[in-house]
C-alpha positions as CSV (number, residue, x, y, z in Angstrom):
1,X,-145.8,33.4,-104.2
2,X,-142.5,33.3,-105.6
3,X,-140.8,32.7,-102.1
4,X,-142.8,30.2,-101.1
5,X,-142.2,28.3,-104.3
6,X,-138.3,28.2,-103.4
7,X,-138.7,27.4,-99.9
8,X,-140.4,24.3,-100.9
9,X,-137.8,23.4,-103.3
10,X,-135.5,23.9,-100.5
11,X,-137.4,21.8,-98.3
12,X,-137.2,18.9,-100.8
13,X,-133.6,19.0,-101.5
14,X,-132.7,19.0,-97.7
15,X,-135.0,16.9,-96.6
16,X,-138.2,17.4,-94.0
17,X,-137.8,16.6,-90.2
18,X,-139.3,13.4,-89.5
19,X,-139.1,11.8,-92.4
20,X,-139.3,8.4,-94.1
21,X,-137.4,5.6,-93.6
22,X,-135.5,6.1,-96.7
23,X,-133.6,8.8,-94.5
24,X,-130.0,8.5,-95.3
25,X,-129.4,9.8,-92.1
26,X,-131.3,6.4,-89.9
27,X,-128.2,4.2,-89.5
28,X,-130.5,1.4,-88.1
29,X,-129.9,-1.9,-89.9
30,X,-131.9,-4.1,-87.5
31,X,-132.3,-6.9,-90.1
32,X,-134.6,-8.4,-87.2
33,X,-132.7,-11.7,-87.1
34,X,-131.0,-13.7,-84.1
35,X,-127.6,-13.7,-84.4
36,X,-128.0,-17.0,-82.4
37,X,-127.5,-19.3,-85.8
38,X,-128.7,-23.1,-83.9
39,X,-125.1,-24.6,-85.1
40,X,-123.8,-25.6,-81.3
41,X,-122.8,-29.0,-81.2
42,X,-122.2,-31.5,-78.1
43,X,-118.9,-33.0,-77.2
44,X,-118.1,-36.5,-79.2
45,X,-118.7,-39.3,-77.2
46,X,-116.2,-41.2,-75.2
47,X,-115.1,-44.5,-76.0
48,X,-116.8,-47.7,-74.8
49,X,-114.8,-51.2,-74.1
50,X,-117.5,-54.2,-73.9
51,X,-115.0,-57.1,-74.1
52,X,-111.3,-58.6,-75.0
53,X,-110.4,-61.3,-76.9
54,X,-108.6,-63.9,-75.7
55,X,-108.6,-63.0,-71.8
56,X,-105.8,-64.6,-71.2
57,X,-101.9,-64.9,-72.1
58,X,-98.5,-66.0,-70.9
59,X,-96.7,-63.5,-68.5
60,X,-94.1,-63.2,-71.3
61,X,-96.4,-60.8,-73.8
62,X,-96.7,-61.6,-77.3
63,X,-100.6,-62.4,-77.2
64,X,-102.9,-61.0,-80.2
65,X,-106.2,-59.2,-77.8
66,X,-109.0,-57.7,-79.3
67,X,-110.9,-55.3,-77.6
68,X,-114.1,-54.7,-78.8
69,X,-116.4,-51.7,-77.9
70,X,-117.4,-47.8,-79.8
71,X,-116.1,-45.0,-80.7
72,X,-112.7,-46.0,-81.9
73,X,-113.5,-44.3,-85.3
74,X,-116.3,-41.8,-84.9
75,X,-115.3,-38.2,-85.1
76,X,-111.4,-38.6,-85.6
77,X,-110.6,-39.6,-81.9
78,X,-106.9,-40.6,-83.3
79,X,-105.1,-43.5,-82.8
80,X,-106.1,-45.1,-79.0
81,X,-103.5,-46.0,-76.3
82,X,-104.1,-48.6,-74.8
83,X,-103.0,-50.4,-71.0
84,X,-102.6,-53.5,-69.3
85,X,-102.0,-52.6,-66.1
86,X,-99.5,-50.0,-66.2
87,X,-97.6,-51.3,-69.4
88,X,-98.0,-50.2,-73.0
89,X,-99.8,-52.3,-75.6
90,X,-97.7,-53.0,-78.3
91,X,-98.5,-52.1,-82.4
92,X,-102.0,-51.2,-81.6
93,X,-104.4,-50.8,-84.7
94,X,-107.8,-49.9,-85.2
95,X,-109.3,-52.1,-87.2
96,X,-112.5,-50.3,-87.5
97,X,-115.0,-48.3,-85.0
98,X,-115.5,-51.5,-82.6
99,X,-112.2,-53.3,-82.7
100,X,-109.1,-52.4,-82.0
101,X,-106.2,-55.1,-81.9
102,X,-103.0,-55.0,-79.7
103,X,-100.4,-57.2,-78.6
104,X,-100.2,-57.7,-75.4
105,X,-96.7,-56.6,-73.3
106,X,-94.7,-58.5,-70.8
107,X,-96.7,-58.7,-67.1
108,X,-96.6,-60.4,-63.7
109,X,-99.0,-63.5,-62.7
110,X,-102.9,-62.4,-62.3
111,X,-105.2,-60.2,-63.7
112,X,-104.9,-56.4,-64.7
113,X,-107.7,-54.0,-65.9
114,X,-107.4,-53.0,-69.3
115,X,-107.8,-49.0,-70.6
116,X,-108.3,-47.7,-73.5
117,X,-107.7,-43.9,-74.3
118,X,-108.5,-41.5,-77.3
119,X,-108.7,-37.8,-77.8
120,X,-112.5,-38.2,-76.5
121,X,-111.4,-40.2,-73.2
122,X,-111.4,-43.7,-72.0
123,X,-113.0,-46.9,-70.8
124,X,-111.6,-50.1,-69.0
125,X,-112.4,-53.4,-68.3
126,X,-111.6,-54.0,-64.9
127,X,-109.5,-57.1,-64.5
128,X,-109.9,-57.7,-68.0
129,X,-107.3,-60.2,-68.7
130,X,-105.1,-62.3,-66.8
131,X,-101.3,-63.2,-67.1
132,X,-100.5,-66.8,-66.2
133,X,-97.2,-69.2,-66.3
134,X,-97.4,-71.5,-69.0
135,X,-96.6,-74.8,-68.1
136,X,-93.0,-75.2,-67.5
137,X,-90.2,-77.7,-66.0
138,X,-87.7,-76.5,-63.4
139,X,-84.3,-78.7,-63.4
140,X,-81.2,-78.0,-61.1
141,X,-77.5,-79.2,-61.4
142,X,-76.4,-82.0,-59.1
143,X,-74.2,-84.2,-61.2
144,X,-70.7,-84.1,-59.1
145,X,-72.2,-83.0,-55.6
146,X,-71.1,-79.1,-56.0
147,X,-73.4,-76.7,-55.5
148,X,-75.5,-75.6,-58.7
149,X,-77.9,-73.3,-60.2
150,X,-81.9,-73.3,-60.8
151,X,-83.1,-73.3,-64.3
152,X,-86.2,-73.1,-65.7
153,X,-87.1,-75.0,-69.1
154,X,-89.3,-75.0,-72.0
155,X,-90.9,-78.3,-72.4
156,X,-91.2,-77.7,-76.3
157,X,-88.0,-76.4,-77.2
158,X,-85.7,-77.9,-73.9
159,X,-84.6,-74.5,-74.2
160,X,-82.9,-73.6,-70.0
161,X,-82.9,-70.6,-68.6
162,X,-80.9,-69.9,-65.2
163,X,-82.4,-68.7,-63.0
164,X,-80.0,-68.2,-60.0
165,X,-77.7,-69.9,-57.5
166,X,-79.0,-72.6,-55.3
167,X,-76.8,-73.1,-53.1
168,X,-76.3,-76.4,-52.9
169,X,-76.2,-79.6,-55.5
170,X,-79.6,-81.5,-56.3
171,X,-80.1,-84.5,-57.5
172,X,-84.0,-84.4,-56.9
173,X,-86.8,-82.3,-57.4
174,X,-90.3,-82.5,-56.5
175,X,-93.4,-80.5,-55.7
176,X,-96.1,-80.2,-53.2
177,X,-99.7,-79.9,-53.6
178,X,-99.4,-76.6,-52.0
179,X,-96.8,-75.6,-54.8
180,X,-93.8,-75.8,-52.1
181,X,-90.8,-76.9,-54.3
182,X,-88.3,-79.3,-52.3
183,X,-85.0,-80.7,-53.6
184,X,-82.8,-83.8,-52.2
185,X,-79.1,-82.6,-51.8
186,X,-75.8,-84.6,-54.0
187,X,-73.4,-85.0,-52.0
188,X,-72.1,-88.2,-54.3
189,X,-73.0,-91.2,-51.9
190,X,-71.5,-89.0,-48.6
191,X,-68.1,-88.4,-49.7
192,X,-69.5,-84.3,-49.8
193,X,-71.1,-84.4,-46.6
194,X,-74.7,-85.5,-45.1
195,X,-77.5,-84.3,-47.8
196,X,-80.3,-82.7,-46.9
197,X,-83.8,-82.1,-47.9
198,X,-83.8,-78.8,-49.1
199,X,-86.8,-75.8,-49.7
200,X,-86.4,-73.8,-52.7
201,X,-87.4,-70.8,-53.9
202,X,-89.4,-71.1,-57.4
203,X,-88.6,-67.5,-58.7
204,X,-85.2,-67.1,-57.6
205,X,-83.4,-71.1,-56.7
206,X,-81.9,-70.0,-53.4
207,X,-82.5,-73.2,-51.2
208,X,-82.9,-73.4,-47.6
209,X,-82.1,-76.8,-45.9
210,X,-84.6,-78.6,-43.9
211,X,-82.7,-81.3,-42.4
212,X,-81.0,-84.1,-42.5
213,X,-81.9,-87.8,-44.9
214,X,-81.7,-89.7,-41.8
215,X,-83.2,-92.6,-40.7
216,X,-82.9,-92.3,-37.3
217,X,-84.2,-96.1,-36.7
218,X,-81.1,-97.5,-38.3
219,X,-79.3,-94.4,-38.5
220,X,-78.4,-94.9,-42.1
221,X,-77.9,-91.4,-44.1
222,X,-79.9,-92.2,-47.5
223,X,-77.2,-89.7,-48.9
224,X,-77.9,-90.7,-52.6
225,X,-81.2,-89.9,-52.6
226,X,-81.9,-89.8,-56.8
227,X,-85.5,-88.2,-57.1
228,X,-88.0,-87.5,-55.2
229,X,-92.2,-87.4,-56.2
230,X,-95.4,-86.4,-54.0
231,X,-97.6,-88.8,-53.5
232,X,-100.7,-86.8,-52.1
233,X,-99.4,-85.1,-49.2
234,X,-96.3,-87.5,-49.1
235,X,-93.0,-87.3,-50.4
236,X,-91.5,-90.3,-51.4
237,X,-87.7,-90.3,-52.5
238,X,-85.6,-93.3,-54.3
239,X,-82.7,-93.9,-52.2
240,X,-79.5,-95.7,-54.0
241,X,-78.5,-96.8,-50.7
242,X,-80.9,-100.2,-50.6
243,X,-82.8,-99.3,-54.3
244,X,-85.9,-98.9,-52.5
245,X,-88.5,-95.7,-52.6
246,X,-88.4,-94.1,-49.1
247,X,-91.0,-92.0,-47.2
248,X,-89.7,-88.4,-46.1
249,X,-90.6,-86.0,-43.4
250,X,-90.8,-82.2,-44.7
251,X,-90.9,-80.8,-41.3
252,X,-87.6,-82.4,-40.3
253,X,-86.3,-84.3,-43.5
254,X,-85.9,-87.5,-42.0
255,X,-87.0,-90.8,-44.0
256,X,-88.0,-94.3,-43.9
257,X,-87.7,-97.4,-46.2
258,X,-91.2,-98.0,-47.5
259,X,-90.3,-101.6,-48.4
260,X,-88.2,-103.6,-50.8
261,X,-88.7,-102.8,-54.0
262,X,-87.0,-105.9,-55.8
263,X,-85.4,-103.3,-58.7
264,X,-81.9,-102.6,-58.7
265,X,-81.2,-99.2,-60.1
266,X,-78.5,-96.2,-60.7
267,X,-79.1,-93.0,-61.5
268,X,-83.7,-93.1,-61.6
269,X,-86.0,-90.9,-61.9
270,X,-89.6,-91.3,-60.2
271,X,-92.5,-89.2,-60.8
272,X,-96.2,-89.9,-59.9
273,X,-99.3,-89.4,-62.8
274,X,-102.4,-87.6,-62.8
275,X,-103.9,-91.0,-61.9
276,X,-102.0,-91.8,-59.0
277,X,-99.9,-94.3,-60.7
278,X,-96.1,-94.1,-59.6
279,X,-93.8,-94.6,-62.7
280,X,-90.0,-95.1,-62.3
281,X,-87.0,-95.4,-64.4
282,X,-83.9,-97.5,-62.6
283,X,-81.5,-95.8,-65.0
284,X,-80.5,-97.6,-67.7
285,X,-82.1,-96.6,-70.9
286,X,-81.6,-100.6,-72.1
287,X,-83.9,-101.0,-69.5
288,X,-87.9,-100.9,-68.9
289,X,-90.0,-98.7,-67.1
290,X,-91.3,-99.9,-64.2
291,X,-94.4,-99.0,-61.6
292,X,-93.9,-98.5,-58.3
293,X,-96.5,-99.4,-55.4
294,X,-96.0,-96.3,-53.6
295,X,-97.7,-98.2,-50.3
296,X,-95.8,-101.6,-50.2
297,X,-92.4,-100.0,-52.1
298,X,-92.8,-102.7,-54.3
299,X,-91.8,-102.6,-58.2
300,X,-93.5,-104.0,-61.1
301,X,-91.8,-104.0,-64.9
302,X,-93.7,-102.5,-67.6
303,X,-92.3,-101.6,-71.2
304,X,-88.7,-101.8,-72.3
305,X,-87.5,-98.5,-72.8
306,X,-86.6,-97.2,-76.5
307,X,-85.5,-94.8,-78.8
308,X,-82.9,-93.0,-75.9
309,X,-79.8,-90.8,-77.1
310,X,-77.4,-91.8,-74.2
311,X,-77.3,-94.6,-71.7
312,X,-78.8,-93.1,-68.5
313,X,-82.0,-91.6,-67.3
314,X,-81.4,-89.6,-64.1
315,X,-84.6,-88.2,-63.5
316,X,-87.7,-88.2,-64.3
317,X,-91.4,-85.7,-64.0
318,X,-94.6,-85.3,-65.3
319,X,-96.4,-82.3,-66.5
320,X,-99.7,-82.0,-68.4
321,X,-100.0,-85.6,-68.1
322,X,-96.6,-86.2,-70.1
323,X,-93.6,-88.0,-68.4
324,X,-90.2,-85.7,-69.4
325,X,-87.2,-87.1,-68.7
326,X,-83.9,-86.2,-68.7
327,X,-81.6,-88.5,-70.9
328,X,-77.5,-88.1,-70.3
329,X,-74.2,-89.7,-71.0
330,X,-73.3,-91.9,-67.6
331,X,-70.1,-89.8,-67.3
332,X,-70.2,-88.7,-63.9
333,X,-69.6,-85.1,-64.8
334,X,-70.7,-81.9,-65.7
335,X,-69.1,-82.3,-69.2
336,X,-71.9,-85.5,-69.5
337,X,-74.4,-84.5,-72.8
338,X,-77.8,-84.5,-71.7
339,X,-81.4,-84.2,-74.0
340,X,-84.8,-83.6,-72.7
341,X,-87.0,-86.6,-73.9
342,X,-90.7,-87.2,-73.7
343,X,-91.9,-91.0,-72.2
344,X,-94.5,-92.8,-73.7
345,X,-95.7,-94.8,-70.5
346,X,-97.7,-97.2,-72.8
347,X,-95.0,-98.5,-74.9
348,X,-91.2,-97.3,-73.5
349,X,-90.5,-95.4,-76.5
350,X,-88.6,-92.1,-75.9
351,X,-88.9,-88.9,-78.4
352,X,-86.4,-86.4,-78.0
353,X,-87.1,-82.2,-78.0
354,X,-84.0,-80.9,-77.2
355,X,-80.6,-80.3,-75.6
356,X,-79.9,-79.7,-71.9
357,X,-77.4,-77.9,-69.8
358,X,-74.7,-80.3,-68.9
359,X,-74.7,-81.1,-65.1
360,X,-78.5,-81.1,-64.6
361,X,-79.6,-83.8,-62.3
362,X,-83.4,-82.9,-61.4
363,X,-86.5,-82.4,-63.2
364,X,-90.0,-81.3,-62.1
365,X,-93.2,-79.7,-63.8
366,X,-94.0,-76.3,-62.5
367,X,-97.1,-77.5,-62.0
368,X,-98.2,-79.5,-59.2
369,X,-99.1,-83.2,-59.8
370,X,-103.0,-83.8,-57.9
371,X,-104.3,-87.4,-58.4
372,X,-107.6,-86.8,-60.0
């Protein structure tokens, strides 16, 4: 009796073979749980561009765009670069999850797609916005027959920019429907040679010469040739030779007498309106503007000029439907001071912008002139 007594005692303390789950020795911890906790989360969103505001700006940069669209705040995507083309926005900010507002950088004429990227990835708007020209004047120097340079000018500030070397001196500008820019050559009355009508190139003012001012039914040389204007498809030129508008060839350069125009002039401008109607200046500032039947050649006076720095307009252009002009000392030389002023073809009266280059001789708006 006694022996089995401790035996079970001993059994207790140990432990019995198959026991209960309380064993000390079961190292299973199986909590039954999926360690799988349900927490995954998808990748944030890429962002979304749905327009730009404005969708268009000058070639130069500078415009304020907004683009508008998602996901420019949303889950810390960082500050977004954004593209036009292949150039760099400039001080882009977000101005809250569907705007983001950029200047725009420097870019060549036409359209470019626009990209914006963020830590999440990117969206465009194909040929989103579009760089033009603004409207500008082009001018040349002409004033003592040697050759000159190109310039281009700001019509609100006068402020010329050269552009290169063309080659030869010009006394008149003038451009095509087709945007073709032509020039009539200086050659001071002849005593430099026989001028030519002359091609030039718009971005860089290298001109190419066409042929000769000759009327080869009289064989006068209309050598002084002040400014030129398209009339539709034809050019029409003022020659100093007779004061009378002529009628030029642009295959071949050679020109014609339209008709007597009954004005006597030096220096002139003459530049045809949105309308159709042909306005010219015969030089003089104490003078009057005058229209000019581009048909018959015939001239009609209209207002007396006022309000001119100088004594002499030598040429003349219209852009936007306003008639610049350029007004200069009559000096005969490149030291000759010279403003760009604005024509009011109703009453005469002249308001200056700006100051010129001396030497300039030509004006024409980048823009061509199409009778409406």
């Amino acid at each position: 009796m006694r022996t089995r007594f401790f035996l079970l005692l001993s059994l207790l303390a140990t432990g019995c073979p198959g026991g209960s789950s309380s064993d000390k020795d079961d190292t299973s911890t199986d909590t039954g749980t999926d360690t799988d906790t349900g927490t995954d989360t998808e990748a944030p969103p890429a962002p979304t561009l749905s327009a730009i505001s404005p969708t268009s700006g000058p070639v130069a940069g500078g415009t304020q765009v907004e683009l508008t669209g998602t996901g420019f705040l949303d889950n810390s995507p960082g500050v977004p670069a954004v593209t036009f083309g292949s150039s760099a926005g400039v001080d882009c900010v977000i101005a809250s999850d569907t705007a983001v507002r950029c200047l725009t950088p420097a870019g060549a004429e036409g359209d470019v797609d626009v990209t914006l990227t963020n830590l999440h990835g990117e969206a465009s708007l194909s040929g989103g916005f579009t760089y033009e020209i603004p409207p500008l004047l082009f001018a040349a120097d002409g004033k003592t027959g040697a050759p000159g340079s190109f310039y281009v000018i700001d019509p609100s500030t006068a402020k010329a920019t050269a552009l290169g070397k063309v080659g030869y001196a010009i006394t008149g500008l003038c451009m095509a429907p087709d945007g073709t820019l032509y020039g009539t050559q200086s050659t001071q009355s002849g005593n430099l040679g026989t001028a030519h009508l002359i091609e030039i190139d718009k971005t860089t003012g290298a001109g190419k010469p066409i042929g000769e001012l000759l009327d080869s039914a009289t064989g006068i040389y209309h050598n002084s040739t002040a400014d030129c204007t398209f009339v539709g498809s034809r050019l029409i030129g003022w020659s100093e030779n007779g004061d009378d508008p002529i009628e030029i060839d642009i295959k071949t350069g050679s020109a014609s007498v339209i008709g007597d125009s009954g004005v006597s002039s030096s220096g002139s401008g003459i530049a045809m309106a949105p309308d159709g109607t042909v306005y010219f200046v015969p030089g003089r500032v104490s003078g009057n503007l005058y229209t000019i039947n581009p048909s018959t050649g015939v001239g009609f006076e209209g207002p007396a000029l006022s309000g001119g720095n100088y004594d002499n307009i030598n040429s003349v252009a219209f852009l936007g439907g306003v008639l610049y002009a350029i007004d200069t000392q009559d000096l005969g030389s490149t030291g000759s001071l010279q403003k760009l002023v604005t024509i009011d073809v109703a009453t005469g009266e002249m308001q200056t912008i700006g100051d010129l280059p001396t030497g300039l001789d030509s004006l024409v708006g980048s823009i061509p002139v199409v009778p409406e």
